[in-house]
C-alpha positions as CSV (number, residue, x, y, z in Angstrom):
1,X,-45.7,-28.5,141.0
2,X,-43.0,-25.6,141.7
3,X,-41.4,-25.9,145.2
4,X,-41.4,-22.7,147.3
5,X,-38.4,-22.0,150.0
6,X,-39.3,-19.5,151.9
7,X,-36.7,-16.8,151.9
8,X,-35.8,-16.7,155.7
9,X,-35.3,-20.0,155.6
10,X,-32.3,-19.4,153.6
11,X,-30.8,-16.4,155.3
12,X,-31.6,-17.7,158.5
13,X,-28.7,-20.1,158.6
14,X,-26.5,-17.6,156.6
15,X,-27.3,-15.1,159.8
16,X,-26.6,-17.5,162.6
17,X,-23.2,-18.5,160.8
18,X,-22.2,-15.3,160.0
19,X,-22.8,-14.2,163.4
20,X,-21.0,-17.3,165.2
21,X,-17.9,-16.9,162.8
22,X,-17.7,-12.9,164.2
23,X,-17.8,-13.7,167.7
24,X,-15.4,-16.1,167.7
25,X,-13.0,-13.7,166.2
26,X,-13.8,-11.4,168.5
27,X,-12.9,-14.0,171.1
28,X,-9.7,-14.3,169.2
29,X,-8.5,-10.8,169.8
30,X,-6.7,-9.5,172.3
31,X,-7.9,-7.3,174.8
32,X,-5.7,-3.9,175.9
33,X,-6.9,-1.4,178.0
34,X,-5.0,1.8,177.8
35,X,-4.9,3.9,181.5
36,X,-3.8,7.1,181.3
37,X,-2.0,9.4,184.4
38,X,-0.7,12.8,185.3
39,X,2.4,10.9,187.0
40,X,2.1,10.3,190.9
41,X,5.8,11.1,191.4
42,X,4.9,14.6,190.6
43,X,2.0,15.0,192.5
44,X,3.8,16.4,195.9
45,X,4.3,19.8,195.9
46,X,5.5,19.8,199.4
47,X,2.0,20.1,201.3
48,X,0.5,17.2,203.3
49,X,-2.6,16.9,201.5
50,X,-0.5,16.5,198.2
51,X,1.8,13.4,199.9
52,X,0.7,10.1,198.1
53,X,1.6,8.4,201.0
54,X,-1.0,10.1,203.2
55,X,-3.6,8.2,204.7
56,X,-6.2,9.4,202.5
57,X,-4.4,9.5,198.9
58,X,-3.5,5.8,199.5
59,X,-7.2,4.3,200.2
60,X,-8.1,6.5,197.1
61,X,-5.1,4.1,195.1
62,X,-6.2,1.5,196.7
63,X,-9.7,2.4,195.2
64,X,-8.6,2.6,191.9
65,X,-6.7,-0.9,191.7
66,X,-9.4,-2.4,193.0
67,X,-11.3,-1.1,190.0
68,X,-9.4,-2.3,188.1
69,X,-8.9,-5.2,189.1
70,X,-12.2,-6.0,187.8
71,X,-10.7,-6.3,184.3
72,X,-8.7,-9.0,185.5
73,X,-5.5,-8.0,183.4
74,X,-3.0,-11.3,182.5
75,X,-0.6,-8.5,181.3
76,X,0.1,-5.3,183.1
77,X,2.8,-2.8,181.3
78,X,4.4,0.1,182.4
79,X,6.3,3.3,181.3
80,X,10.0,1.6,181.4
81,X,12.6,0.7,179.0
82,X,12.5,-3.2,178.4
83,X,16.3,-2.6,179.4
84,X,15.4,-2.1,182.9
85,X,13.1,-5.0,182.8
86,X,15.8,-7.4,185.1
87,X,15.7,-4.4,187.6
88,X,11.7,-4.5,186.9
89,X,11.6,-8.0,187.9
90,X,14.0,-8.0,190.8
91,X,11.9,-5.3,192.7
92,X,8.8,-6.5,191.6
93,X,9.8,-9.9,193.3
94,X,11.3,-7.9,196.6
95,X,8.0,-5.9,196.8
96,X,5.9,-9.1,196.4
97,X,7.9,-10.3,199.3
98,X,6.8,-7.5,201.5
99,X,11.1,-6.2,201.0
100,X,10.0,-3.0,199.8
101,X,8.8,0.3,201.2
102,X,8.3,2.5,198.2
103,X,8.0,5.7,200.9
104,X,11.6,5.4,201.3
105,X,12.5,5.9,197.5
106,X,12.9,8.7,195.7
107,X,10.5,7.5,193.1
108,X,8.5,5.3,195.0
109,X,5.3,7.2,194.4
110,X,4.9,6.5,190.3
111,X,1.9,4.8,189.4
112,X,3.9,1.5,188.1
113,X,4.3,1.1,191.9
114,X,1.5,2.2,193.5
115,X,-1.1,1.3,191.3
116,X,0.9,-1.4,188.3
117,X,2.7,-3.7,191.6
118,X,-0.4,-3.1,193.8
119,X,-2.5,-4.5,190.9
120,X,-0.1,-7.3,190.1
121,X,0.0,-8.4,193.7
122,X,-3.4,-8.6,193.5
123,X,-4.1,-10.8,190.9
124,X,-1.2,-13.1,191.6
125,X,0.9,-11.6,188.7
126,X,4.9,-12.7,188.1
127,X,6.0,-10.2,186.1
128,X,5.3,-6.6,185.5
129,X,6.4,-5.3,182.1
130,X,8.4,-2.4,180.5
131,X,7.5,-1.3,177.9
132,X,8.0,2.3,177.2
133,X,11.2,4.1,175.4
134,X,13.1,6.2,177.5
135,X,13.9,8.3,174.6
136,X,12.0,11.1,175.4
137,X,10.8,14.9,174.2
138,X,10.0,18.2,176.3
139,X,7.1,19.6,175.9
140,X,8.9,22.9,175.8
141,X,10.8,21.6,172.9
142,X,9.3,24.0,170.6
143,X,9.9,27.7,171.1
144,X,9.3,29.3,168.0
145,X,8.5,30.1,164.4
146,X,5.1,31.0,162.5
147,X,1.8,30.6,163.8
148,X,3.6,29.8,167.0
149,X,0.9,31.3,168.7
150,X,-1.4,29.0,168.1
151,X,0.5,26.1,169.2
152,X,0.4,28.5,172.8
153,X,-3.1,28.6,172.5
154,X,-3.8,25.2,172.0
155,X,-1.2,24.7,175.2
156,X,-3.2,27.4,177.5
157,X,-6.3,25.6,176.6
158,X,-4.6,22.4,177.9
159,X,-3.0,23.6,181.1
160,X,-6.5,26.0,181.8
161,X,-8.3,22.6,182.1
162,X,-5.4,20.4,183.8
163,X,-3.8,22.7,186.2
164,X,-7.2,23.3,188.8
165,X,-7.5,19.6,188.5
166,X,-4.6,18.5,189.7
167,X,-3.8,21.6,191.9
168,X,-8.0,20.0,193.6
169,X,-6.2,16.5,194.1
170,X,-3.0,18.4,195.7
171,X,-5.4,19.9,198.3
172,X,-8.0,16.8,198.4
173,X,-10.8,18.2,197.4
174,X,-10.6,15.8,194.3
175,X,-9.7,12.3,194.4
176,X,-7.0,10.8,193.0
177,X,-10.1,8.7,191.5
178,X,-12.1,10.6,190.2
179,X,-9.0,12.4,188.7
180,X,-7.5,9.4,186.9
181,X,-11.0,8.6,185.4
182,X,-11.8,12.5,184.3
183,X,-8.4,12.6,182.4
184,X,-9.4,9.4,181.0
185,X,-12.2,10.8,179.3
186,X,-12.2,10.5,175.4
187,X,-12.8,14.7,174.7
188,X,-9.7,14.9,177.4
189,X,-7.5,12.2,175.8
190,X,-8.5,14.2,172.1
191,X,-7.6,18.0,173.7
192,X,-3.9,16.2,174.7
193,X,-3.5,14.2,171.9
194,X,-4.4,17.4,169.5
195,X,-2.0,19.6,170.7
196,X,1.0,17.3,170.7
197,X,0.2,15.3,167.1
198,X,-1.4,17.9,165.4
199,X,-1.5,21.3,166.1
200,X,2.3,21.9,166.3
201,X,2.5,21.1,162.0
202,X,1.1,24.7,162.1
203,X,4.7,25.9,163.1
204,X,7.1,26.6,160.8
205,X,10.3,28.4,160.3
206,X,11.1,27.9,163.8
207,X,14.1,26.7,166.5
208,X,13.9,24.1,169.3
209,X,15.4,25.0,172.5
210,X,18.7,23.9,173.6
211,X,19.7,21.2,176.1
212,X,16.0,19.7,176.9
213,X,15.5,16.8,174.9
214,X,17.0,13.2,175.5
215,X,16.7,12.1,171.6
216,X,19.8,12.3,168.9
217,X,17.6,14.1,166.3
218,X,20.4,14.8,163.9
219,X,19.5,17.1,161.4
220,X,16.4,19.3,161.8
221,X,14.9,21.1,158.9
222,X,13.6,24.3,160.7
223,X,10.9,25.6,157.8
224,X,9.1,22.4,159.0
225,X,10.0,23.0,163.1
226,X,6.7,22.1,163.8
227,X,6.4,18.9,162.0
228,X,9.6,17.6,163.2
229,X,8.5,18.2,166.6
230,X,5.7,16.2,166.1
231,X,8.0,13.1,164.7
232,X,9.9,13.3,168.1
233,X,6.4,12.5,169.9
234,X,5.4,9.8,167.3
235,X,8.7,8.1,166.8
236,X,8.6,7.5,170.4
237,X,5.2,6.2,170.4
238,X,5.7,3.6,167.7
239,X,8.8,2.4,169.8
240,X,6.6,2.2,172.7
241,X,3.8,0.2,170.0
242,X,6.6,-2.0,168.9
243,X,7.4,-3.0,172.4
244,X,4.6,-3.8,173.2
245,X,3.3,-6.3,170.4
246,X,6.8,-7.9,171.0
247,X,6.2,-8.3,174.8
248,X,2.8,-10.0,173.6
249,X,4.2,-12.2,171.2
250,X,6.8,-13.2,173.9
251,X,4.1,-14.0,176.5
252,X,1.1,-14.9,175.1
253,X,-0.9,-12.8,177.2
254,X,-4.3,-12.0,176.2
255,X,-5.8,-9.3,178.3
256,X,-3.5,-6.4,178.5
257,X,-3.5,-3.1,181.1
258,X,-1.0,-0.3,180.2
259,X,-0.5,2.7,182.3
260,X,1.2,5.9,180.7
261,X,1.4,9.2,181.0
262,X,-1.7,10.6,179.6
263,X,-0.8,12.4,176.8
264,X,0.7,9.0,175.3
265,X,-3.0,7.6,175.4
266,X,-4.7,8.4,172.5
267,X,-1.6,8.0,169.8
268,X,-1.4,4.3,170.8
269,X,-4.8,4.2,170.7
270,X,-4.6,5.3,167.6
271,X,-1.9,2.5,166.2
272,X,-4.2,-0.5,168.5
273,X,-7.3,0.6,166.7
274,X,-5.4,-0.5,163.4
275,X,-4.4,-4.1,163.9
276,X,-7.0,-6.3,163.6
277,X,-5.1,-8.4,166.7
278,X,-6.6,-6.1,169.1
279,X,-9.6,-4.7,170.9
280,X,-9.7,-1.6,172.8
281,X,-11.0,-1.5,176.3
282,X,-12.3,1.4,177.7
283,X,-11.2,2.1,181.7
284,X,-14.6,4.0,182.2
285,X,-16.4,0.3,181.5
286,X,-14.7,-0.1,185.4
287,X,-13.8,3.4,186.6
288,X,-17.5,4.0,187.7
């Protein structure tokens, strides 16, 4: 008599192992959520309604920490050099303390403050991390060549949608809320991340301005202006990447919040979505 084994019986178990083995390595991965800002420090433009210490700006900060705090972040890392990290520590302690009064510094408006120490605080955090590099490129860097015009374009298009955004948070009739979570947007993330990493390589034969840009960038071979301009935004970047899996390694941390300029966003994206360490979380899952 020939024994029959019916074939789900075999896959069945084959399935439910395959299955168990994936989410555990899910489990495995670590978790990063990337929040991108238009910096707070550069939100005043000398009217009350654009003062981040106003009444109203500050319940709309408060808004968005509590949001997400909902993550529940082990790591949070901000846009400084890990050389400034003792300094990073030191304040962060003060202002844990109730020490600090970030209305009376010059600075005391950027979002590592009023959103990165708020949301520390919160969640009983003892360090907040740097992990940016502070060697950084003008967007004005590039001023000329072939095809330049497009380039322009590309930057109109940019500032056409930005510009009457923030200028509706400057005169409250946008939160700083609902601001945070439009820019955080996938199609808004591409339009910044296109014009900085991809349509400048259009540009060639070109110059650079003089005197705007913090990097040593030796020689520059102008008949490819464009595409050197685009290494200065990328070799950046990578440092920034490099910092970060370090700072990791260092602490063990397994669910990680970084806030960055925007248009930083969706090149580390980029460089997360490639290690197989990592899973990208999307703020919108909390910015409702």
């Amino acid at each position: 008599m020939k024994l029959t084994i019916p074939i789900k019986t075999i896959l069945l178990p084959l399935f439910i192992s395959f299955f168990v083995q994936l989410r555990a390595q899910q489990q495995d991965k670590i978790q990063i959520m990337f929040v991108g800002f238009d910096h707070l420090n550069q939100m005043d433009n000398g009217t009350p309604t654009s003062d981040i210490f106003s009444d109203k700006k500050q319940a709309e900060l408060i808004k968005l920490t509590n949001a997400l705090k909902k993550y529940k972040p082990d790591f949070i890392g901000v846009e400084d050099d890990p050389k400034l990290q003792d300094f990073e520590d030191s304040l962060y302690t003060a202002y844990l303390k109730g020490n600090v009064d970030f209305k009376a510094y010059k600075t005391g408006a950027r979002e590592s403050y009023q959103v990165g120490y708020r949301l520390g605080k919160l969640l009983g955090l003892d360090h907040i991390h740097a992990v940016d590099n502070d060697n950084s490129t003008s967007q004005s860097l590039l001023k000329s060549g072939d095809h330049f015009d497009l380039f322009m374009d590309g930057l109109k298009k940019l500032q056409t949608t930005a510009r009457p955004l923030k200028q509706s948070v400057q005169n409250d009739s946008m939160s700083i809320y609902d601001y945070i979570k439009y820019i955080n947007k996938p199609e808004i993330i591409d339009l910044t991340h296109h014009l900085f990493y991809n349509l400048p390589a259009y540009v060639m034969n070109g110059e650079f301005s003089d005197g705007i840009n913090t990097v040593d960038i030796g020689e520059i071979d102008n008949k490819y202006i464009g595409a050197e301009y685009i290494t200065l935004f990328y070799n950046r970047n990578l440092k920034i990447y490099s910092n970060i899996l370090n700072t990791q390694l260092k602490t063990d941390k397994k669910r990680l919040l970084i806030m960055f300029g925007q248009a930083h966003i969706g090149v580390l994206q980029d460089l997360f979505e490639e290690n197989p360490n990592y899973e990208i979380i999307s703020p919108l899952n909390y910015l409702k």
